[in-house]
N, C-alpha and C positions, 0 to 999 in steps of 0.2 A: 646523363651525368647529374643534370639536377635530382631528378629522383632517386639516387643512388645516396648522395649527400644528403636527403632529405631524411631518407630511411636513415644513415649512419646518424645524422644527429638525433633522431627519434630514438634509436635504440640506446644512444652514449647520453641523452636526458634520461629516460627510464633508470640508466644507471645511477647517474648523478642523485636521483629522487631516492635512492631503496641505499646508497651511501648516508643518503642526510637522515633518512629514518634510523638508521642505525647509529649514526652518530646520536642522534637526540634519545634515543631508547638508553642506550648505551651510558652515555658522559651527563647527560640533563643538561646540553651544552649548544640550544636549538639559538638564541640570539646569536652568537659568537661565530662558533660552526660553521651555523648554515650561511652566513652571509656570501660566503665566497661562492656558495655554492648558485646561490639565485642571482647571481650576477652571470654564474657562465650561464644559467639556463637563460633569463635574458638575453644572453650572447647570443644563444644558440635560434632564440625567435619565439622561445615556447610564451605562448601569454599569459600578461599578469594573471587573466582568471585562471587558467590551467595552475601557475606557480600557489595561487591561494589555493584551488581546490586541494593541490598534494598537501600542504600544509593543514589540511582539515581531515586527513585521513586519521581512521579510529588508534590507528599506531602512534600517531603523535596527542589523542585526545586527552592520553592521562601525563603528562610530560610535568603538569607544574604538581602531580601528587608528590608530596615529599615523605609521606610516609614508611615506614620501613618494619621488615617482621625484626624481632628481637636476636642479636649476634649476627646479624645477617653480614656476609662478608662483602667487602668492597665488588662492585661491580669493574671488570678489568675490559679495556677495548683492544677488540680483534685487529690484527694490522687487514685490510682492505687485499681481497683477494684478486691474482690478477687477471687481468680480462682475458677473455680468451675468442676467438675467432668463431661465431655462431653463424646457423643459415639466417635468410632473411625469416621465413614461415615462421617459425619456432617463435622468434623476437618478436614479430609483427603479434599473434597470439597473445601471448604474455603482455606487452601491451595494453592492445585491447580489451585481457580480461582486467589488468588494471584498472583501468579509466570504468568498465564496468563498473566493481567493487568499489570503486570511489563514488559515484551514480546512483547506487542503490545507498549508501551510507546518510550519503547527504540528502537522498531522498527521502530516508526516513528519520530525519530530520525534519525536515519539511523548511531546507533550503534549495527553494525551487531555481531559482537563478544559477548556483553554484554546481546543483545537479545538469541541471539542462547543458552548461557548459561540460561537462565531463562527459554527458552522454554525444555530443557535438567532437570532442576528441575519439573516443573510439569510432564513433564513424567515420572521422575525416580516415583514419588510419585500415578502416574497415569496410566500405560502402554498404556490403552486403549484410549485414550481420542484423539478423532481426531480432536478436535480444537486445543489439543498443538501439535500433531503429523503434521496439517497442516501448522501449525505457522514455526513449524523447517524448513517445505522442503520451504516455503516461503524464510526464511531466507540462508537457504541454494540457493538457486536461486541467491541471490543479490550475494553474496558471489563466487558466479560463479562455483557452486560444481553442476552439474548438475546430475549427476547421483544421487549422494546423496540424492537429492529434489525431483527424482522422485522415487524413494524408501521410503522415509519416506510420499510423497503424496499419495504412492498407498495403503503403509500401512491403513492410513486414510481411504482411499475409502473403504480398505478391511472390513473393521470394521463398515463405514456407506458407505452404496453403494449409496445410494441419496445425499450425501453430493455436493451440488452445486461451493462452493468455490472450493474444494480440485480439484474436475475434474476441475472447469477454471486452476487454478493456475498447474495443471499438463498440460492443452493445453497450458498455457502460457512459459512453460519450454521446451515445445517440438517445441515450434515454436523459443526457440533460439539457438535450437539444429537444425532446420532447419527438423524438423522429419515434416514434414506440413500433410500428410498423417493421422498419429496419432493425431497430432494437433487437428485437425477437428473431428476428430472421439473425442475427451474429450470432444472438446466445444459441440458435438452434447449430449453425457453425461449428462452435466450443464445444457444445457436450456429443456432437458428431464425431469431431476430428478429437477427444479425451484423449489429448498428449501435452508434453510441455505448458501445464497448469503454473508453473512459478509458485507466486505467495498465494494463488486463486486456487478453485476444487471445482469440481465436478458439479459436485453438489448447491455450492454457492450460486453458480451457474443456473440450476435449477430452479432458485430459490427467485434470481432477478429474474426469469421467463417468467416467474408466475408472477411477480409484482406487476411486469409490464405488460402481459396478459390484463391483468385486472385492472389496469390504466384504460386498456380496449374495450373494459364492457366484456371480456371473455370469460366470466365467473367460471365456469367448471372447470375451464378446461386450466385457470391460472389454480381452483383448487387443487386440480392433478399434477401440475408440477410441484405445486409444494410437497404434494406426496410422495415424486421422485425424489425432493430432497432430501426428505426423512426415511425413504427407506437406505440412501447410502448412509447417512448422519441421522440417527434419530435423537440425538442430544443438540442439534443445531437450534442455538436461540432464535437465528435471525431467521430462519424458515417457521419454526412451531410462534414466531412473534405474529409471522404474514399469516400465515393461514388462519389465528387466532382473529388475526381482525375483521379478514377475509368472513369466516364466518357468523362475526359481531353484525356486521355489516348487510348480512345476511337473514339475521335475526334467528342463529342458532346460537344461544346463548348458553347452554348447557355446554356446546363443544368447545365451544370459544374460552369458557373458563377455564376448562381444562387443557387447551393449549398453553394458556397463558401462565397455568401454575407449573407446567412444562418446563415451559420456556423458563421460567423465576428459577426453579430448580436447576436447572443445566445449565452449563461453563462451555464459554466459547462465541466467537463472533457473534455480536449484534446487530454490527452498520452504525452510518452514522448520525442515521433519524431515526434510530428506537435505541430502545436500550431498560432498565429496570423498573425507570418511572412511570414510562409510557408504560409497559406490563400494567404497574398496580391499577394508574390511572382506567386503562381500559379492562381489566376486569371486575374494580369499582361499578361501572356502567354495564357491563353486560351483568353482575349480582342486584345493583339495583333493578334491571328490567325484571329479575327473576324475582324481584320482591323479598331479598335476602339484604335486609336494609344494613344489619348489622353489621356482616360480612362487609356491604363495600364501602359503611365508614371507615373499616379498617383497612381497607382497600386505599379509599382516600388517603389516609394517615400514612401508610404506609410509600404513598409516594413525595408524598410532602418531609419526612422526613430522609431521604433523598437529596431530593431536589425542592427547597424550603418555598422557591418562588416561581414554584410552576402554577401559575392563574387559573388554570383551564381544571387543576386536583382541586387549588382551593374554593372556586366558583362553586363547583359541584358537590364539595363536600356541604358550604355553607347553606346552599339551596336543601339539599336532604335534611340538614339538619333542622331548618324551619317549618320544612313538611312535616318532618315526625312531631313537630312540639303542636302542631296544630291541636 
């Protein structure tokens, strides 16, 4: 009996929530309105962080826009349609894909708290469900709970062993765990099991086996993934950025430029540790080894204006410069 009561209140809150969005969409009448409304969900048990998270959904984000197109006619409110007698599946579903899409919103936000409780709601409602189970150890990752993240990832995987995201995002945890080892062994997982990728690719996949690859000391073989990555994406920055370095590093400076003018050209994911600057800054260095002094003042220049206070462009610029005036 309690479970029955529990499911009815779950499914008459879900209602309560997608009434008060409509009211606020509708009238621009969210103070007034909705009070009564988060008094019965309080009534009902739902908690305060569930009551904020629905009030943070993208349907209420624009609520204080007042702006309006020209002649535009009065907005009128629908009288509230009436309930009708659903199975439990069906409701339970919807739900959960709610509390999902609320999860991912404020995820990319990067309201890690507020997500984590919404991804905590579709599970309570869900157990099994390895897109919210993956969603948690995601968040649990930003949040810097690492163990946590790969408990609630493996969970996921236990449940769907092909699950593509869940094995990246669990290589992605062990490579800040420095586990590189296990790393490589998830990402080998992901681009095995290339299904259910999410916001993640195949490719990207590729792209962290070679970086952690080359964490290992395993130079060719982290070259050869990057070359899996470019042959699905050959416009990929953040793969044509690794293997540029990969080969700086190498002391093939000839190729590495030309990754790097690559990479500068082409649009699309960089990651969170390279990006434009790093390009200029490191193909400055592989034109200077080449003795192409000109080229990587402007190499230099080019990353400084940018990024005005990156030390490591301006050190190197100013050292070349004193060499040439010798």
């Amino acid at each position: 009996m309690q479970r029955i009561l529990k499911w009815e209140h779950t499914v008459f809150a879900a209602r309560l929530r997608k009434e008060c969005v409509n009211i606020v969409a509708a009238q621009k009448q969210a103070p007034t309105s909705c009070s009564l409304l988060v008094a019965i969900l309080k009534w009902l048990g739902i908690s305060a962080i569930a009551i904020s998270t629905c009030f943070q959904s993208p349907a209420l984000a624009i609520e204080n826009d007042q702006t309006q197109p020209a002649n535009a006619e009065p907005e009128t409110t629908q009288p509230a349609e009436p309930i009708q007698p659903e199975e439990a599946a069906p409701a339970k579903s919807s739900e959960v894909e709610y509390w999902l899409k609320q999860a991912q919103y404020l995820l990319s936000r990067k309201q890690y708290n507020q997500a984590l409780a919404a991804y905590e709601q579709a599970i309570a409602l869900m157990p099994d469900s390895a897109p919210a189970l993956t969603g948690k150890g995601i968040v649990l990752s930003e949040l810097k709970r690492y163990d946590e993240a790969i408990t609630f990832l493996q969970k996921a995987i236990d449940i769907k062993s092909d699950y593509s995201l869940a094995w990246f995002q669990q290589g992605m945890v062990f490579r800040q765990l420095n586990r590189n080892f296990e790393a490589n062994q998830a990402f080998d997982k992901a681009i095995q099991s290339n299904s259910d990728w999410g916001n993640q690719s195949i490719e990207t996949a590729w792209t962290y086996k070679g970086a952690t690859l080359w964490k290992m000391g395993r130079k060719e073989e982290a070259i050869a993934a990057f070359d899996e990555a470019l042959k699905l994406n050959s416009q990929l920055p953040l793969a044509l950025y690794n293997r540029a370095t990969a080969l700086l590093q190498m002391g093939k400076y000839e190729d590495a430029v030309k990754d790097y003018e690559r990479a500068l050209q082409s649009k699309g994911f960089w990651g969170l540790d390279t990006g434009p600057t790093n390009a200029w800054y490191n193909r400055g260095i592989a034109l200077e080894q080449l003795g192409k002094y000109d080229d990587a003042l402007e190499s230099y220049n080019r990353a400084l204006r940018i990024t005005p206070n990156h030390t490591k462009a301006r050190q190197q610029l100013a050292n070349l410069r004193r060499r040439l005036q010798r």
